[in-house]
N, C-alpha and C positions, 0 to 999 in steps of 0.2 A: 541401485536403490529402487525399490516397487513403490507404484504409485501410491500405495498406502501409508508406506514410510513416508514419502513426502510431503504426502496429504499432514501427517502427523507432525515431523518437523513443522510444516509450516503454521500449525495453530501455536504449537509451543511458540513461534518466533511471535507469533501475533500477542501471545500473552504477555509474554516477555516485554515486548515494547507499551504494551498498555502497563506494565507495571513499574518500568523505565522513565514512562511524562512525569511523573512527579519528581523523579530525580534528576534527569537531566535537562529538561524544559525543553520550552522550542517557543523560535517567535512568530511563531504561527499560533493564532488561534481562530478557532472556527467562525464561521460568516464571514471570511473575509475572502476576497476575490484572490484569488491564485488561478491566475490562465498557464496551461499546460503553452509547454515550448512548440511553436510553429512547425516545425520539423520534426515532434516527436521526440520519444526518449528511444537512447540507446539500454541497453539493459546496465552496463554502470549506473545514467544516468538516473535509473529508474529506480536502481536501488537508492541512491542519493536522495533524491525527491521524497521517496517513503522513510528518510531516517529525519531529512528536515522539514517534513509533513505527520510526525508524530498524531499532533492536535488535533487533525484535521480528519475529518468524517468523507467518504468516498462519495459520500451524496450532495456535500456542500463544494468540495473542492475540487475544480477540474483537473487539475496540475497531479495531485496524489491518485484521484481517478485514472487518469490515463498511465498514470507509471506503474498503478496494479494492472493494467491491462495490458501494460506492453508485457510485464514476469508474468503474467498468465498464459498470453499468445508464444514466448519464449520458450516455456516448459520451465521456467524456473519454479514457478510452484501452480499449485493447485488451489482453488477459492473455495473456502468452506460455504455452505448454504446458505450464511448472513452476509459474505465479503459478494456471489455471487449475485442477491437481490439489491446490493445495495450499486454494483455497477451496471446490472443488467435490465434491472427493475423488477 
């Protein structure tokens, strides 16, 4: 797969999941404190975190913050220019 494909995949999955909260829910909702795990995500973990951090904005949430950084430092995907400012500033 070239970077571009994944690049692409990965906004489809982002769309996809934005258009998933209303259906599936989550009990997360944003402003709330979610501290990312001590030791880090594994990359399972990471995916996990970002399926039950739906709600939650990269800028408010540490926990879903750090598990897009860990699939980013992984090579699992790639961060579009808004998932980028939003972890990196």
């Amino acid at each position: 797969m070239t970077a571009g494909q994944v690049l692409v995949a990965f906004g489809l999955v982002v769309l996809l999941a934005g258009l998933m909260v209303p259906v599936l829910g989550s009990d997360c909702s944003t402003g709330v404190d979610h501290p990312a795990p001590a030791g880090g995500f594994t990359i399972a973990g990471a995916h996990c975190a970002t399926q039950q951090h739906l709600r939650c904005s990269p800028v408010e949430c540490e926990c879903v913050r750090e598990a897009w950084r860990t699939l980013i430092l992984a090579g699992r995907c790639e961060p579009t220019p808004e998932l980028h400012r939003m972890l990196y500033g």
